[in-house]
C-alpha positions as CSV (number, residue, x, y, z in Angstrom):
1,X,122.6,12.4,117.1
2,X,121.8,15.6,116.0
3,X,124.2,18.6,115.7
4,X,124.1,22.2,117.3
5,X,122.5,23.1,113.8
6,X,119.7,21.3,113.8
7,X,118.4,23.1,116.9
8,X,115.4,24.8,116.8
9,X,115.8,28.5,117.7
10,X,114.4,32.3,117.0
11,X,115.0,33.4,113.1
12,X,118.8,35.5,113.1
13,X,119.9,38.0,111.1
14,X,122.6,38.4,109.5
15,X,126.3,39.7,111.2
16,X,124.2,40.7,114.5
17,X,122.1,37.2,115.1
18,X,119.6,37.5,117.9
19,X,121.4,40.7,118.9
20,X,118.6,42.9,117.8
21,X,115.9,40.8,120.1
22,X,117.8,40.9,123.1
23,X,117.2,44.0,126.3
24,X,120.0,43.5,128.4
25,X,117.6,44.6,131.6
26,X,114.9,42.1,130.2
27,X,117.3,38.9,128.8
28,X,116.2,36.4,131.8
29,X,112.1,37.2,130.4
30,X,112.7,36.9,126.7
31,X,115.2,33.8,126.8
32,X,111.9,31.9,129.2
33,X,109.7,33.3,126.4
34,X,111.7,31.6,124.0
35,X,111.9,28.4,126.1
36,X,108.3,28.4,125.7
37,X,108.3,28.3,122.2
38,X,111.4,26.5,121.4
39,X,112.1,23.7,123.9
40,X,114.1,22.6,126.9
41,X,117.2,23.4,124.6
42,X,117.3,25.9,121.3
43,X,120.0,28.1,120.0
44,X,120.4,31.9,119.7
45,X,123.6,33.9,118.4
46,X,124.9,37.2,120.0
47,X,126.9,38.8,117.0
48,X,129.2,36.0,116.3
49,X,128.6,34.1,119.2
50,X,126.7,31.2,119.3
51,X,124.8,29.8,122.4
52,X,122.5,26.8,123.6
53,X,119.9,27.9,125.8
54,X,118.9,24.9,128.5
55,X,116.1,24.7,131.0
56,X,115.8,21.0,131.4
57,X,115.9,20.8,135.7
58,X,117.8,17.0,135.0
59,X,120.1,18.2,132.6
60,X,121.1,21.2,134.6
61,X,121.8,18.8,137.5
62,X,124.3,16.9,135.5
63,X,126.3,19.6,134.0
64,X,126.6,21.4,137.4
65,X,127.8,18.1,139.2
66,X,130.9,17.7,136.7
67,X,132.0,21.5,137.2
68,X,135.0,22.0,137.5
69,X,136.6,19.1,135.5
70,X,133.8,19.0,132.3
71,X,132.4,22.8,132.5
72,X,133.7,26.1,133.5
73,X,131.9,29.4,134.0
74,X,132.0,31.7,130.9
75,X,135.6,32.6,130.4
76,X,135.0,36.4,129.4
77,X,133.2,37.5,132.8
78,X,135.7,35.4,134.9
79,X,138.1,38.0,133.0
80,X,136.2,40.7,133.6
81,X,135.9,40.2,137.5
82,X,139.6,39.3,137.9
83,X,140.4,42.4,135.9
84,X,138.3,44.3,138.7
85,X,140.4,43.2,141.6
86,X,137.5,41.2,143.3
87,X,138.1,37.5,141.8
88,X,136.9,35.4,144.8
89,X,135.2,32.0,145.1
90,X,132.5,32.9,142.7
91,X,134.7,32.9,139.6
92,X,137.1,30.5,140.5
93,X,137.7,27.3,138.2
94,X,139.4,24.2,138.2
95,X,142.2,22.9,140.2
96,X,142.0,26.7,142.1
97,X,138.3,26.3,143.0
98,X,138.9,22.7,144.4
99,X,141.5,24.4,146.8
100,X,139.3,27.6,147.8
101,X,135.8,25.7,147.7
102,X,136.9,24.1,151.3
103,X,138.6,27.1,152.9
104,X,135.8,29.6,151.8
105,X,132.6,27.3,153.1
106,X,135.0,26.0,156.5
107,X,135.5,29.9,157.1
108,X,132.0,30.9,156.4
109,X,130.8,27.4,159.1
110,X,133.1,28.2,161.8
111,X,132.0,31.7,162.0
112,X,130.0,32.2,165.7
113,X,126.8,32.4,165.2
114,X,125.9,34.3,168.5
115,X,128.3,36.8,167.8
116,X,126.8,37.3,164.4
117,X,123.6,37.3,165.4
118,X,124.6,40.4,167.8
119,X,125.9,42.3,165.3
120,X,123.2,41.7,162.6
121,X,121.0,43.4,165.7
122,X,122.9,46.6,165.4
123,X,121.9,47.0,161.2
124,X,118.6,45.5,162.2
125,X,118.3,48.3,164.7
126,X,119.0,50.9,162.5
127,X,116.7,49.9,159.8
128,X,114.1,50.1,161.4
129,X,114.6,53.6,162.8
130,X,115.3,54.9,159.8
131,X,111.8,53.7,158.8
132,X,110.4,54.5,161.8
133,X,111.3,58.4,161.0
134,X,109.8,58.1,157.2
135,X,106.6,56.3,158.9
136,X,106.1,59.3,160.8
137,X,106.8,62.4,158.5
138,X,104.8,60.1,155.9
139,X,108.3,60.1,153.7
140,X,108.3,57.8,151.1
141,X,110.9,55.2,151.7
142,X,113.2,53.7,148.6
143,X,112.9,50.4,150.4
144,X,115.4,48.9,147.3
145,X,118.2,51.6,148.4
146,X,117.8,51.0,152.2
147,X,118.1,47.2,152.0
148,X,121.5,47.2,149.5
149,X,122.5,49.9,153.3
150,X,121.7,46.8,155.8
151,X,123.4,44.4,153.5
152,X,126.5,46.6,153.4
153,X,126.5,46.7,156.9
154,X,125.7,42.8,157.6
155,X,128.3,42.0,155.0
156,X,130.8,44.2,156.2
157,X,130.2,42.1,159.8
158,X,130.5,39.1,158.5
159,X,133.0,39.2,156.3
160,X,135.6,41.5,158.0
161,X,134.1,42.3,162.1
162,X,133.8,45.9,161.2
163,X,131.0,48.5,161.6
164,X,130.9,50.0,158.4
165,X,127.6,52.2,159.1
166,X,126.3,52.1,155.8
167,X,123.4,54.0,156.6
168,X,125.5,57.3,157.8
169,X,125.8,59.9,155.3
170,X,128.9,59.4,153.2
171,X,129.3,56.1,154.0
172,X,132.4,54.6,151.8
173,X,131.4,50.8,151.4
174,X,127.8,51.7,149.4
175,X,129.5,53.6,147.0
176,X,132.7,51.4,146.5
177,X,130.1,48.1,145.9
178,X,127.8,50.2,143.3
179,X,131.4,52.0,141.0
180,X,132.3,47.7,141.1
181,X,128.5,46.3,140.3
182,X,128.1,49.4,137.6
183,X,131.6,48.7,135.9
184,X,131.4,45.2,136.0
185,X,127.6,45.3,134.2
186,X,129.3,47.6,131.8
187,X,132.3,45.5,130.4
188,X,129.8,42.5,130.0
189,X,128.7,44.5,127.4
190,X,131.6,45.8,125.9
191,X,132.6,43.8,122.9
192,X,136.4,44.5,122.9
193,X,138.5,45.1,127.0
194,X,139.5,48.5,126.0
195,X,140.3,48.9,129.9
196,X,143.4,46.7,129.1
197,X,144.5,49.2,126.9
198,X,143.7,52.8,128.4
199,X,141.1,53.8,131.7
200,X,138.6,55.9,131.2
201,X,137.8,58.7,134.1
202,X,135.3,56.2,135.7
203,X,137.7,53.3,135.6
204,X,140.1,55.6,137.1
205,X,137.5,56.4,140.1
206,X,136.5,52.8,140.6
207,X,140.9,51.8,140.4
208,X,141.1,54.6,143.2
209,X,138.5,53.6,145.6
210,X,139.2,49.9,145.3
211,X,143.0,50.7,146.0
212,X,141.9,52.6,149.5
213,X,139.5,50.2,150.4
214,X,142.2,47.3,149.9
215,X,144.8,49.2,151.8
216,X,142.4,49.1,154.7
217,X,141.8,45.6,154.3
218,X,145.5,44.9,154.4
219,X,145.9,47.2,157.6
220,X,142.8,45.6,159.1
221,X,144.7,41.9,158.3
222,X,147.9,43.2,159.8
223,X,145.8,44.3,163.2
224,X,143.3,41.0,163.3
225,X,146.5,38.4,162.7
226,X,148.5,40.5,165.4
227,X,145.4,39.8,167.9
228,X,145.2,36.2,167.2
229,X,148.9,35.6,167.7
230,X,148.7,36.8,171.1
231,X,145.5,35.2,171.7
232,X,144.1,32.7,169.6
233,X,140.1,32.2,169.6
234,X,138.0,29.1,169.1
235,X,135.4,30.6,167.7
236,X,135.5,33.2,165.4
237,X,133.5,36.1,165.4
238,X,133.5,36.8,161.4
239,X,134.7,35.4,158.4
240,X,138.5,37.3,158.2
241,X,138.7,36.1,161.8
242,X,137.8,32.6,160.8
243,X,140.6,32.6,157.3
244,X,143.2,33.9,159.5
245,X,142.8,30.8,162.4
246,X,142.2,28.6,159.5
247,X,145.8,29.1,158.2
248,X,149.2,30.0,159.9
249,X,148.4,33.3,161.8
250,X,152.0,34.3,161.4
251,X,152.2,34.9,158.1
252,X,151.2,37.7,156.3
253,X,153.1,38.3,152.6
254,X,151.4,39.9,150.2
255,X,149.9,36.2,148.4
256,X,148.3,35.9,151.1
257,X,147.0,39.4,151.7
258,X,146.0,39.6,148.5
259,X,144.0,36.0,148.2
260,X,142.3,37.4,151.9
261,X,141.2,40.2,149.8
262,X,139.8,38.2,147.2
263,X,137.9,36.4,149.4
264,X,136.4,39.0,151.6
265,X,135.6,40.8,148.3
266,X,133.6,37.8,146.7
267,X,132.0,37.8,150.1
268,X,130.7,41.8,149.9
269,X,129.7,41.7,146.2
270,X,127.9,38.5,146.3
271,X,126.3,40.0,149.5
272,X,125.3,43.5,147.7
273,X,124.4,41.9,144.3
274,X,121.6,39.3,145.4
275,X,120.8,39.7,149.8
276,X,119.1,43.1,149.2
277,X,116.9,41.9,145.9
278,X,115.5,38.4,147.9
279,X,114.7,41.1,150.8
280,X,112.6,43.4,148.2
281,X,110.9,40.7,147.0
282,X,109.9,39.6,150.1
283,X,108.4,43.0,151.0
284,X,106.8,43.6,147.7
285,X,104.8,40.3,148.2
286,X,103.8,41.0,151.8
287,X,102.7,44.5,150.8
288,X,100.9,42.9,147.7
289,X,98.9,40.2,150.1
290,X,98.5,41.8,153.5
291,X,95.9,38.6,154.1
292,X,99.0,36.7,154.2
293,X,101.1,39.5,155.5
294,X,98.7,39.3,159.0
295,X,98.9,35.6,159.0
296,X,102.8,35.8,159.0
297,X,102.4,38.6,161.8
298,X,100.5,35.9,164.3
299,X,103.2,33.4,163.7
300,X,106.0,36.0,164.4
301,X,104.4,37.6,167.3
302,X,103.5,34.3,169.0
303,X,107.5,33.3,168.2
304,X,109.0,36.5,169.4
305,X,106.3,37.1,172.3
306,X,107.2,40.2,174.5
307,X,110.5,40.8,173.5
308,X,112.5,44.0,172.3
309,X,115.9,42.4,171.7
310,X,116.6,42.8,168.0
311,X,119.1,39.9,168.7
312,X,115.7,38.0,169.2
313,X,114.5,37.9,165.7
314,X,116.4,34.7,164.8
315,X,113.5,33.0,166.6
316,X,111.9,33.2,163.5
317,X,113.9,30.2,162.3
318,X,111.3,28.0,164.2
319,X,108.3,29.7,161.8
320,X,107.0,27.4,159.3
321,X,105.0,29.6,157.7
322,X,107.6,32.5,157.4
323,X,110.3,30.2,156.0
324,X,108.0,28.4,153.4
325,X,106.9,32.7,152.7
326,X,110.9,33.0,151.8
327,X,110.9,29.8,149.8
328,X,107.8,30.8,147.5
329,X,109.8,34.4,147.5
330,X,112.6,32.8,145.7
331,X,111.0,30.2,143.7
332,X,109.5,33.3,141.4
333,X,111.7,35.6,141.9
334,X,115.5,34.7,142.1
335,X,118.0,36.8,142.4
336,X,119.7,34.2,139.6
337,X,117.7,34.0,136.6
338,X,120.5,32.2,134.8
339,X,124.0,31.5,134.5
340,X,126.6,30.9,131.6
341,X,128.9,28.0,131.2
342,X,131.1,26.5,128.6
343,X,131.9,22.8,128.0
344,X,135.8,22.0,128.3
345,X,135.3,19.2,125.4
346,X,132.9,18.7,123.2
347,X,129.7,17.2,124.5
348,X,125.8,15.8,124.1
349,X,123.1,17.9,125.5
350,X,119.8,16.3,125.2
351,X,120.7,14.4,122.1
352,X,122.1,17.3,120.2
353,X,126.5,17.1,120.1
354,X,127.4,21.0,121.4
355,X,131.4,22.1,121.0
356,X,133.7,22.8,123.1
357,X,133.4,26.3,123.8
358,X,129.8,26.9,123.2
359,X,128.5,29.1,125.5
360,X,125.5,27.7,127.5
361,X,123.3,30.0,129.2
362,X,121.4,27.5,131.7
363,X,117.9,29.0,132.9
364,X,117.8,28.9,136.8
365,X,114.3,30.4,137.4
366,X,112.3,28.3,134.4
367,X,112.4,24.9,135.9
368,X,110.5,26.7,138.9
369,X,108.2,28.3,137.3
370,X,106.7,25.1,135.3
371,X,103.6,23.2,135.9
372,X,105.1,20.2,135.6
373,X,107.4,20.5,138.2
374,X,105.2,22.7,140.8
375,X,101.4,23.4,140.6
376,X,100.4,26.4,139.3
377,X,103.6,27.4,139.0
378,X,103.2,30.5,137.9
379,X,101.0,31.6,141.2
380,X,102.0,32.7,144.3
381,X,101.3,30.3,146.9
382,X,103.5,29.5,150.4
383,X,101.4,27.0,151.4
384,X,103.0,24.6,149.0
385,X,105.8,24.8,151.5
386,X,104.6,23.9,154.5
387,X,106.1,20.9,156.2
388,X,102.3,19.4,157.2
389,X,101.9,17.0,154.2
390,X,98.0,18.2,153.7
391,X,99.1,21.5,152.3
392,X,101.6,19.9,149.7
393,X,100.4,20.9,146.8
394,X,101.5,18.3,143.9
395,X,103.9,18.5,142.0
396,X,106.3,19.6,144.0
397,X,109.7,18.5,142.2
398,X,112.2,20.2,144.6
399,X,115.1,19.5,142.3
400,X,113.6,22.0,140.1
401,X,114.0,24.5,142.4
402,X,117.7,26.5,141.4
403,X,117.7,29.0,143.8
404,X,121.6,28.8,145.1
405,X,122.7,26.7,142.4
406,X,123.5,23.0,142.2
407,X,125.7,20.8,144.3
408,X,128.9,21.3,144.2
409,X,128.4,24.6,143.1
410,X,126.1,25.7,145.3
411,X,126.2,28.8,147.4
412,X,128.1,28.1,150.4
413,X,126.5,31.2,152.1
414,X,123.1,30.0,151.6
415,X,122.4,29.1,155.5
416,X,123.5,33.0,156.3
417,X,121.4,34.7,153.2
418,X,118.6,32.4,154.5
419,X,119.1,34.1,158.4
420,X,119.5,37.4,157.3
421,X,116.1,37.4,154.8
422,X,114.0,35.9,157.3
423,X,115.5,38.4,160.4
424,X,114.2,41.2,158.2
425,X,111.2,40.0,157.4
426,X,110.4,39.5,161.4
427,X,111.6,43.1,161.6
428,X,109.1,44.2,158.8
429,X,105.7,42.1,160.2
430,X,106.6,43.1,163.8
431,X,107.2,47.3,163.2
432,X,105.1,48.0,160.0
433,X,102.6,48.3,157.6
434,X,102.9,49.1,153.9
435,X,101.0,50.2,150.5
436,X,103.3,51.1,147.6
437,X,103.8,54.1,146.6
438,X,103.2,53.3,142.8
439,X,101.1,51.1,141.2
440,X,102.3,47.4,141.7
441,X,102.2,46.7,138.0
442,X,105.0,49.6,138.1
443,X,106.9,47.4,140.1
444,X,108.6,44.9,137.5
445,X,112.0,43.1,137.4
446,X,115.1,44.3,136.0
447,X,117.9,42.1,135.3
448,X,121.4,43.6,135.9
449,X,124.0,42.0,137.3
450,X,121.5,39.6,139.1
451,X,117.1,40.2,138.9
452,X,115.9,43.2,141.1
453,X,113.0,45.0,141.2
454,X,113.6,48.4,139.2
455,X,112.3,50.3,142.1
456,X,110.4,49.5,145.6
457,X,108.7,52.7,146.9
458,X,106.9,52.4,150.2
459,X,104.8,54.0,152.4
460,X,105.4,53.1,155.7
461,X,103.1,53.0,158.6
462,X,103.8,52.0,162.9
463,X,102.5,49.0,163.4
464,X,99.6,49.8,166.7
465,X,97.7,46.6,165.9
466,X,99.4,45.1,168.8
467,X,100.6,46.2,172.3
468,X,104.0,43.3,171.6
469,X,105.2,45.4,168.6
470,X,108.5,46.5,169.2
């Protein structure tokens, strides 16, 4: 067996490592650049820290299965997000995530789809006036910007029932989510928690909005248990809904205020931090192929027929070639790129012994992206998606394909990210055309928190290729 050692890896320097080598905004491209060089597993060392880079789609599958009890998400940003007041499911580890896992996915499931579906019509609605107005003044629209303002709003319905009308000037959720996203990418950073030890003024700002916008949670708790004690409901209509009925509706101390909080914030800033950069990517390849871009338009038309009720875009669920669009979407361009974990013990990684402690940054997007487990993996191709088996295109190795995690850790909000991104995109082929506004090779990824485009600018144009557009 061979040690950590004795893995192969870029050249370090000394004191600072791989430090040097590493852009924060472009880590997810230069650790694949080193997987192609180096292997399926190689080592790299941030300052003092040392870390095993794995890609193997197998191997990934294993480690994943035996969270929580073998492996643990990376102990300094589960810190780091618990220090920020929005802990949630998403960080949780051990015994605690066995107890939430079931209470967060049952809430999400029992949440009424028809109800949802209504409300997602309403921030549908508005998008696309709010388009509509740039397509006609010939503004150009910041299409990144606007779709981080619908997932606000869809968030904000699913998680708590409430209108927060993210696209109105001033609107308070927007700005609360990006203090929280830009602190939290910040302190990854930070070598030593000074925040533990004195704020600085934009700590203080972020401490001050968070503590309004929990007070209204609280109050909103207080008025949504209140409702369900006098009269229960079967079906929920969002997610807080949903906890409440889940668990005694009388009882309302501040544990369980504050765990409701934690769990309505997970929802929102795993909403804001991957929904709107699936949606961009979406756009940016319909705009970049408008051959395929018109085929998609047939099959949502001939869906959606005559209709003008947004409500009606979840149609779209029945459109093979829009769904398998989404799929190829998030095969290259995930919102997840990679994730860190640390083994609880020590442990063997593809024949090499790796301590306990080690931290593993495990490559979510690579698999993907490999020829051996999809052809032409590198190119841009739906078709490999379609359920009629002459359009497979081989290999197809599904198991390589990361893009809400691995069993049991995957994303129990996949089935609503999934509506929501393919809602929009019926809403996109049905209203408008596009051209960007820049170059597409401007156009490139930029990994913060999760992978985004660094910018999307649009022009816009009404759709009047067809009397059904709506």
């Amino acid at each position: 067996m061979n040690t950590y050692q004795q893995l192969p890896g870029p050249p370090q320097l000394p004191l600072v490592g791989n430090a040097h080598q590493i852009r924060p905004q472009r880590m997810h491209q230069i650790l694949e650049h080193w997987a192609n060089r180096y292997g399926p597993l190689y080592r790299i060392k941030a300052g003092h820290i040392p870390m095993a880079i794995l890609s193997d789609a197998p191997t990934i599958h294993q480690i994943f299965s035996t969270r929580p009890h073998r492996f643990r998400r990376l102990a300094k940003f589960q810190s780091i997000v618990t220090d920020l007041g929005v802990p949630g499911l998403f960080v949780a580890e051990g015994d605690d995530w066995v107890q939430q896992r079931p209470i967060f996915a049952g809430a999400l499931n029992a949440v009424n789809p028809s109800a949802f579906n209504l409300k997602m019509a309403v921030s549908l609605g508005r998008l696309r006036d709010k388009w509509e107005q740039a397509a006609t003044s010939g503004e150009v629209v910041d299409a990144y910007r606007d779709l981080q303002l619908l997932v606000a709003d869809l968030a904000s319905q699913l998680a708590l029932g409430v209108d927060a009308n993210a696209f109105a000037s001033g609107a308070e959720l927007p700005h609360l989510l990006d203090l929280v996203t830009a602190k939290l990418v910040q302190r990854l950073y930070v070598p030593v928690p000074y925040w533990r030890f004195f704020r600085l003024p934009s700590d203080r700002t972020m401490d001050n909005a968070l503590a309004k916008y929990r007070h209204q949670v609280y109050a909103l708790v207080h008025e949504v248990r209140r409702r369900l004690e006098a009269a229960p409901v079967s079906s929920p209509s969002c997610y807080l809904e949903a906890l409440i009925t889940r668990e005694r509706v009388g009882e309302c101390d501040e544990h369980s205020h504050r765990a409701i909080f934690n769990h309505i914030g997970g929802v929102l800033m795993e909403s804001w931090n991957t929904l709107p950069n699936a949606m961009a990517w979406t756009l940016y390849y319909l705009t970049r192929y408008p051959t395929l871009a018109t085929q998609m338009r047939a099959e949502v038309d001939a869906a959606l027929g005559t209709t003008k009720d947004m409500s009606g875009y979840t149609a779209v669920e029945r459109c093979p070639f829009l769904c398998a669009f989404v799929d190829e979407v998030t095969r290259l361009k995930p919102s997840i790129t990679f994730s860190s974990v640390e083994p609880l013990e020590d442990t063997v990684i593809l024949g090499h012994s790796i301590p306990k402690g080690t931290v593993i940054m495990v490559l979510h997007r690579y698999p993907a992206i490999q020829n051996e487990n999809f052809a032409d993996g590198g190119n841009f191709d739906p078709t490999r998606w379609l359920p009629d088996a002459t359009h497979r295109r081989c290999p197809h190795e599904t198991a390589a394909f990361l893009r809400f995690g691995v069993a049991p850790r995957n994303c129990p909000g996949e089935g609503h990210a999934m509506q929501q991104i393919r809602a929009l995109l019926a809403l996109f082929c049905r209203n408008f055309d596009s051209q960007f506004a820049v170059p597409a090779s401007q156009i490139v990824e930029q990994q913060e928190l999760t992978m985004r485009p660094a910018a999307l600018p649009l022009h816009l144009r009404r759709r009047i290729s067809s009397p059904q557009a709506t």
